[in-house]
C-alpha positions in Angstrom: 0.0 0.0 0.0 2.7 2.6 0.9 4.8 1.7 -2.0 1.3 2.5 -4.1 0.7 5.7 -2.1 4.4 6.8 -3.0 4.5 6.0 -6.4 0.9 8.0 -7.1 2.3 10.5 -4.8 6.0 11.1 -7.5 3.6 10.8 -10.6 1.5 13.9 -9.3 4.5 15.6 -8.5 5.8 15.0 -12.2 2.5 15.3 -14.0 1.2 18.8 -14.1 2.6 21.9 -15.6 3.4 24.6 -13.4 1.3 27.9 -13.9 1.8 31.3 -12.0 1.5 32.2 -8.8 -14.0 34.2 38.1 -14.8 37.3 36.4 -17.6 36.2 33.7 -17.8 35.8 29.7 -14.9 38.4 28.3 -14.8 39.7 25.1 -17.9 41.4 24.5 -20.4 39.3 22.1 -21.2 42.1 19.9 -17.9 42.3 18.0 -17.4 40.3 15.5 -13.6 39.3 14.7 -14.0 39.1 11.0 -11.3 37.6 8.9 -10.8 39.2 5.6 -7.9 39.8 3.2 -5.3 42.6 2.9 -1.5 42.9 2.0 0.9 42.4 4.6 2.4 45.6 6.8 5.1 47.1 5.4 7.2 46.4 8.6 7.6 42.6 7.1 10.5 41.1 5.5 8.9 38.5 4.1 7.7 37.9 0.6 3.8 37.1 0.7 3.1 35.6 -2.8 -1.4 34.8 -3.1 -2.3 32.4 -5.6 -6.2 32.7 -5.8 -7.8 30.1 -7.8 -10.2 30.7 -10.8 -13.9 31.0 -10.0 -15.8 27.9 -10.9 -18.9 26.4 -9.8 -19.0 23.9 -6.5 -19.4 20.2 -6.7 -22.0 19.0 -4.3 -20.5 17.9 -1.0 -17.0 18.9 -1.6 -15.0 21.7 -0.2 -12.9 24.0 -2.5 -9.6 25.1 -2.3 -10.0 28.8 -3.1 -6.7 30.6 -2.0 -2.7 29.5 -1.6 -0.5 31.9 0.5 2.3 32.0 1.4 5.1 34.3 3.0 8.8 33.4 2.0 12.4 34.5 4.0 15.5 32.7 4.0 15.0 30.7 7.4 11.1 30.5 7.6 8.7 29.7 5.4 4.8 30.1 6.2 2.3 28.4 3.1 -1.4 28.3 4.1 -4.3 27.0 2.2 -7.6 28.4 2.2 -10.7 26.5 1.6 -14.5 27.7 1.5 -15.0 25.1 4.7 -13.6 23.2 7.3 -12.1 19.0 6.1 -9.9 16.1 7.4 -7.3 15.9 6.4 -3.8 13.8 6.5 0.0 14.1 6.0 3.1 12.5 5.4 6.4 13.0 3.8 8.4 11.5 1.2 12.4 10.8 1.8 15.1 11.7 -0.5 16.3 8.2 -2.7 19.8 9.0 -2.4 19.9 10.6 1.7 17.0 9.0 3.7 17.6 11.2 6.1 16.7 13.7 3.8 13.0 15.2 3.8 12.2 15.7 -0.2 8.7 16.2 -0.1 5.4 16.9 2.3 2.5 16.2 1.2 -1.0 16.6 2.8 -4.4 14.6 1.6 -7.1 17.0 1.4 -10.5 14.7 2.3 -13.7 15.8 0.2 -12.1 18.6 -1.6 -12.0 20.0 -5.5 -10.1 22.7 -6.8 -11.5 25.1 -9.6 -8.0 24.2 -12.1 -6.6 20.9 -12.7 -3.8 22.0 -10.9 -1.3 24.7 -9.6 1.9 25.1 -8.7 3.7 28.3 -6.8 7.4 28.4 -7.1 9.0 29.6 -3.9 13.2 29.4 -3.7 13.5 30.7 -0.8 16.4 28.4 0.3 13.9 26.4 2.3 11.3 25.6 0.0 11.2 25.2 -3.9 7.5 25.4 -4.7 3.9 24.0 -3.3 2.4 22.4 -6.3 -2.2 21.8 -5.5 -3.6 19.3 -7.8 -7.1 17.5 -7.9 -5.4 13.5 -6.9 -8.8 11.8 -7.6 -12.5 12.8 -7.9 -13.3 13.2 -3.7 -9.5 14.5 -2.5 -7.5 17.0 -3.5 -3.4 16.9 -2.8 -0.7 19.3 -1.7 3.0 19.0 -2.7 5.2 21.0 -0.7 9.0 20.6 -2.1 11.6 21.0 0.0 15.0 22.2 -0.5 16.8 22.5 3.4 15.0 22.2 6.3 15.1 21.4 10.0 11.3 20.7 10.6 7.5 21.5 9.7 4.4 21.9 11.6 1.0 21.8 10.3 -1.9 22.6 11.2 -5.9 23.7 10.8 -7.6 26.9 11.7 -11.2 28.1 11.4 -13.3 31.1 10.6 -11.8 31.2 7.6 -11.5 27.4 7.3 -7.7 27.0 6.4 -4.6 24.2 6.9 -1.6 26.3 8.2 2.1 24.8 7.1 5.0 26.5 9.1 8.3 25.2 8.1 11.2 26.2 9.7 15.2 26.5 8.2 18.2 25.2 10.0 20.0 28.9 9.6 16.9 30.3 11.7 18.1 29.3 15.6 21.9 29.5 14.5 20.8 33.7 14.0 19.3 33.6 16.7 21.8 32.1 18.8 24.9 34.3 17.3 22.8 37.4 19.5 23.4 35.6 22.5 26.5 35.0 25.1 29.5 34.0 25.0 30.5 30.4 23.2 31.6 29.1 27.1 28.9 30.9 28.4 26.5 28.3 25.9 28.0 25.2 25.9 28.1 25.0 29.5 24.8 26.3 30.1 23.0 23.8 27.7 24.9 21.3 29.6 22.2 21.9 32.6 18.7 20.0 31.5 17.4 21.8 34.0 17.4 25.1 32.6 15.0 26.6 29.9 16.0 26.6 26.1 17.0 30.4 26.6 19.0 30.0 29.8 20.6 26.7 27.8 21.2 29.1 25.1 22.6 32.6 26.7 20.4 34.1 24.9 19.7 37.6 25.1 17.0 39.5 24.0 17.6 41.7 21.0 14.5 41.9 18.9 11.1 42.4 20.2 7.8 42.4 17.9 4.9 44.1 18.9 1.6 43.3 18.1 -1.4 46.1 18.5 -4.3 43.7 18.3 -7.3 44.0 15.6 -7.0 46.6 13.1 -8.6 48.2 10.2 -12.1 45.9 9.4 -12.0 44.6 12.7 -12.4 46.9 15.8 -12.0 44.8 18.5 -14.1 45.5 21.4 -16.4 48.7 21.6 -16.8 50.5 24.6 -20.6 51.9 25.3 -19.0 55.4 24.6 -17.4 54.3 20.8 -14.2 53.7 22.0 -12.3 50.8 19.5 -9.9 48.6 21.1 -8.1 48.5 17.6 -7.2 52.6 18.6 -6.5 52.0 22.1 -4.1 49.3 21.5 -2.0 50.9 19.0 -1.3 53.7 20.7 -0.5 51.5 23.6 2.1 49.6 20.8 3.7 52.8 19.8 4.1 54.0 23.3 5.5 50.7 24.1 7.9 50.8 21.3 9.4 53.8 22.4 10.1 53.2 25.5 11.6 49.9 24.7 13.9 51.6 22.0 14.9 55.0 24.9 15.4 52.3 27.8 17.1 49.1 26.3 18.5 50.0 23.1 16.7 46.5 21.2 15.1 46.3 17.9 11.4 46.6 17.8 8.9 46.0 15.2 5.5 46.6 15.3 3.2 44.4 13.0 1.4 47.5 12.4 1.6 51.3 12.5 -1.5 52.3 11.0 -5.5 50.7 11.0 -4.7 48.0 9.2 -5.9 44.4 9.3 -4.4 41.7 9.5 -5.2 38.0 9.3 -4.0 36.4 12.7 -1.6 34.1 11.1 0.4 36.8 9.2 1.2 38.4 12.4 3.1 35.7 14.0 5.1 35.5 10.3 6.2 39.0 11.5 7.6 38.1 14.4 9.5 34.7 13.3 10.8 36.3 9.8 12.2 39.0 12.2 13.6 36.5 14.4 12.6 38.0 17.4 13.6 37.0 21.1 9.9 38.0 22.2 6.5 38.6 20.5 4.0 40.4 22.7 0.9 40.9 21.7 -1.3 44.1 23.3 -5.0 43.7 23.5 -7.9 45.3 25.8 -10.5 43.2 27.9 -14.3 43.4 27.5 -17.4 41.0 29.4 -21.0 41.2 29.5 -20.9 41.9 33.1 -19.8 45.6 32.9 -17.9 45.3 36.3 -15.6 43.0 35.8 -12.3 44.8 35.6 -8.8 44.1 35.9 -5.5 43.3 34.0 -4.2 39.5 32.9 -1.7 38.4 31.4 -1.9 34.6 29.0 0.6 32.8 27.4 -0.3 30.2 24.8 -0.9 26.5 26.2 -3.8 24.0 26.7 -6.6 25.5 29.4 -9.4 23.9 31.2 -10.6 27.5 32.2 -13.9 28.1 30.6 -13.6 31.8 30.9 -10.0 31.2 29.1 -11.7 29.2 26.5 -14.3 31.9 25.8 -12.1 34.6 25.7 -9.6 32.8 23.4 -12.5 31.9 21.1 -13.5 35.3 20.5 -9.8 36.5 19.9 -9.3 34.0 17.3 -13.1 34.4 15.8 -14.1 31.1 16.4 -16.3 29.0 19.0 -15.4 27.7 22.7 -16.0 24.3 20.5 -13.5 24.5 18.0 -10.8 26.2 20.5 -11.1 23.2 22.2 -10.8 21.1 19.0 -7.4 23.2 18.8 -6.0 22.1 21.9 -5.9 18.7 20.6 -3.0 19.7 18.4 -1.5 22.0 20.8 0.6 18.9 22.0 2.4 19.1 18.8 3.0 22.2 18.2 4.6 23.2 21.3 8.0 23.1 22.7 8.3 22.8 26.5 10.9 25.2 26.7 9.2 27.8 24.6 6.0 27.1 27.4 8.0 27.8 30.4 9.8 31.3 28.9 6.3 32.7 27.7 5.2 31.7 31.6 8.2 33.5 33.0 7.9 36.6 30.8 3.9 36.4 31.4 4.7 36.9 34.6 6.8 39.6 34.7 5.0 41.6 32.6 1.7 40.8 35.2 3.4 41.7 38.1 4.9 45.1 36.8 2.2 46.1 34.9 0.1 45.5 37.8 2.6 47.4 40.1 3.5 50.4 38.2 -0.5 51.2 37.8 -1.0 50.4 41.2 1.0 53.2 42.4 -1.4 56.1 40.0 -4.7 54.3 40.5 -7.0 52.3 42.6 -8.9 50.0 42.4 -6.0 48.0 40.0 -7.5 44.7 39.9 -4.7 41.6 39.2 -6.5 38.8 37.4 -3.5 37.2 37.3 -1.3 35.1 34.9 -3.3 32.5 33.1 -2.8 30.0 29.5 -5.0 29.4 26.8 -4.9 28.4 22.7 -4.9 31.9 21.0 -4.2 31.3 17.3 -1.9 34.9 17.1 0.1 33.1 19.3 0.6 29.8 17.3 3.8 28.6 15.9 6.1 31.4 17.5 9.4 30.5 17.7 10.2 32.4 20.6 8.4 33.2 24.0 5.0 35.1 23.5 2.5 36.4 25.6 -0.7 38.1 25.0 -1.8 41.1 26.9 -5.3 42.3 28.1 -4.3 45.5 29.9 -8.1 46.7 31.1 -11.4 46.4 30.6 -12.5 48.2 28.0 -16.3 47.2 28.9 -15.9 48.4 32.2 -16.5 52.3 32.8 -14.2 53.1 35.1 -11.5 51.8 32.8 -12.9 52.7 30.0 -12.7 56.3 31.0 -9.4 55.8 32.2 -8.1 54.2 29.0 -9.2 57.4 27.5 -6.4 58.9 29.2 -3.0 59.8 27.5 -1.4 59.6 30.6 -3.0 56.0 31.7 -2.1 54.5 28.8 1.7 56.3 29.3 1.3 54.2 32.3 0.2 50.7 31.1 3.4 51.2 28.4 5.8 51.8 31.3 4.3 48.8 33.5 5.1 46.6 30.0 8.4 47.6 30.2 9.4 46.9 33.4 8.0 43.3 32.7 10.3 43.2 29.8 13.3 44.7 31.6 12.6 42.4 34.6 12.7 39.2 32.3 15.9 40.3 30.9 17.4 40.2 33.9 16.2 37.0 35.1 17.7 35.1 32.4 20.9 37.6 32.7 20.7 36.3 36.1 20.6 32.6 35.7 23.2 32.9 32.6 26.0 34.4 35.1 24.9 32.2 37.7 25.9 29.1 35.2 29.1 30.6 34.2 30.3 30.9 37.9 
């Protein structure tokens, strides 16, 4: 059977032609975090390539394939493929006949699919990959070709609201760059000789790059206050403010995944922050329940939750249901490295505790909601530690009133920083502690 599956699977890839291209419920239920379609931010350096497929009519009981995107740099590679609803699908790979060790093709089975053309392939050559190639395999499943040229490993996986199969894949040169910005050679090798350290103690590293992500964004205005006021505008000027300080107080890079009111889908935001190759990715957003009370600041990194007030709030970030959040968490296990969990935790809680602190000291009542985890898809597939941020409640009056405020949201951006500063110099910290 495999030998059948492998041989179908080499005669596809030489068949076609190529052609071109316990507070309650959070975020408040009447925005809608709609997903639509717009050209990346300029602040990214990587190449997003679309190849929409020609319009045709459906085939009864079959999902299309309607869209292949990608967004290309030399040490990541992010391909997604969008379809008109959600499928099963499976995956495999196919090894190189001269180097077995040597990954020459993934491939993914797309159950009860078409695709309007008979087939389509996107050249890439970005070092990593050399092109994704679609074609319709047999009448009820349609199959994906991604050829490889170096790699050091893939992860794939599905996203709703838009339906659509996410394939991240990762190049060997991308942790040697970002390992070259950390200590001392000595400093490394004997701290990775400690299993009992995280990756970025292991590693030395420090923290050079920082991408910032002001959540929502053009189309979608996040939560409304009763008095008009967008999260989408709050946040932003939050980012910027952010930024600045960051840049005045510890001399890093810092991107932002947007300056203006833009939108972006969720997944090319993350793009940002791994084609930068940043240390940290936090992403800034503001609360918002039915029960106009609840107030507070909380901080969440990503990992599987059995918090239902987690769940809903993470299923209204990513535009989805509580259902299919917890469909996610299902994959979570394989997407996620340990040591990538327990540096988002530490830097979640830094940022908690100072942000919490330095507001504490302007205003009262500050209430700390704490430090807690759940599967937001912004979050998904960064390769470095990542937090997201809900600094108040923009439901709530008080805060709303206070968010209003240049001077509160001064505030918040100084209480991020300290967090920042104070997770530098934990791992500074532990990284002289292993060298003495």
């Amino acid at each position: 059977m495999r030998q059948r599956a492998v041989a179908a699977l080499e005669k596809l890839e030489t068949s076609a032609q190529p052609s071109s291209a316990k507070q309650p419920s959070r975020k408040d239920p009447r925005v809608t975090k709609a997903q639509s379609r717009k050209k990346p931010s300029q602040q990214s350096t990587t190449v997003k390539v679309e190849a929409r497929f020609n319009n045709s009519a459906p085939v009864v009981g079959l999902a299309r394939v309607i869209d292949l995107r990608h967004w290309s740099s030399p040490t990541y590679t992010r391909v997604v493929l969008d379809l008109d609803r959600e499928i099963q699908f499976s995956k495999g790979i196919l090894k190189d006949k001269g180097n077995q060790k040597k990954t020459k093709s993934i491939y993914l089975n797309l159950a009860d699919s078409m695709i309007p053309e008979v087939s389509r392939e996107v050249p890439i050559n970005d070092g990593i990959l050399q092109s994704v190639k679609v074609a319709q395999f047999n009448a009820n499943t349609v199959r994906a070709v991604i050829h490889v040229a170096e790699i050091d490993h893939y992860k794939i996986f599905a996203l709703n609201n838009p339906p659509r199969i996410v394939i991240d894949v990762i190049g060997g040169e991308y942790f040697n760059a970002r390992q070259k910005r950390g200590q001392s050679p000595a400093a490394t090798f004997t701290a990775a000789a400690n299993n009992n350290l995280s990756l970025a103690q292991q590693l030395g590293l420090g923290v050079g790059t920082i991408v910032l992500d002001a959540g929502h964004g053009g189309r979608d205005p996040g939560a409304i206050s009763s008095c008009g006021l967008k999260e989408k505008d709050i946040v932003l000027d939050i980012t910027k403010r952010v930024r600045d300080e960051l840049q005045k107080r510890l001399q890093c890079h810092v991107y932002l995944t947007r300056e203006n009111d833009v939108y972006l889908p969720l997944e090319e935001r993350t793009v940002i922050a791994n084609t930068r190759k940043a240390d940290l990715f936090i992403s800034i957003h503001a609360n918002a329940s039915r029960n106009r009370s609840a107030h507070g600041v909380e901080t969440y990194f990503l990992n599987l939750s059995t918090d239902n007030e987690a769940m809903e709030l993470a299923a209204l970030e990513n535009a989805t249901s509580t259902k299919n959040v917890g469909h996610l968490q299902s994959i979570l296990n394989d997407l996620m490295q340990n040591s990538k969990i327990k540096e988002s935790s530490r830097l979640a809680g830094c940022i908690q505790a100072s942000l919490v602190g330095n507001l504490s000291r302007s205003y009262q009542p500050i209430n700390n909601l704490g430090v807690k985890q759940a599967p937001f898809y912004v979050l998904i597939g960064a390769q470095m530690p990542s937090v997201l941020v809900e600094v108040s409640f923009i439901s709530n009056a008080m805060e709303a009133q206070r968010l209003q405020s240049s001077t509160y949201r001064q505030r918040i951006a100084e209480g991020l920083v300290d967090g920042v500063e104070k997770y530098i110099n934990e791992i500074k910290v532990a990284g002289h502690r292993i060298v003495n």
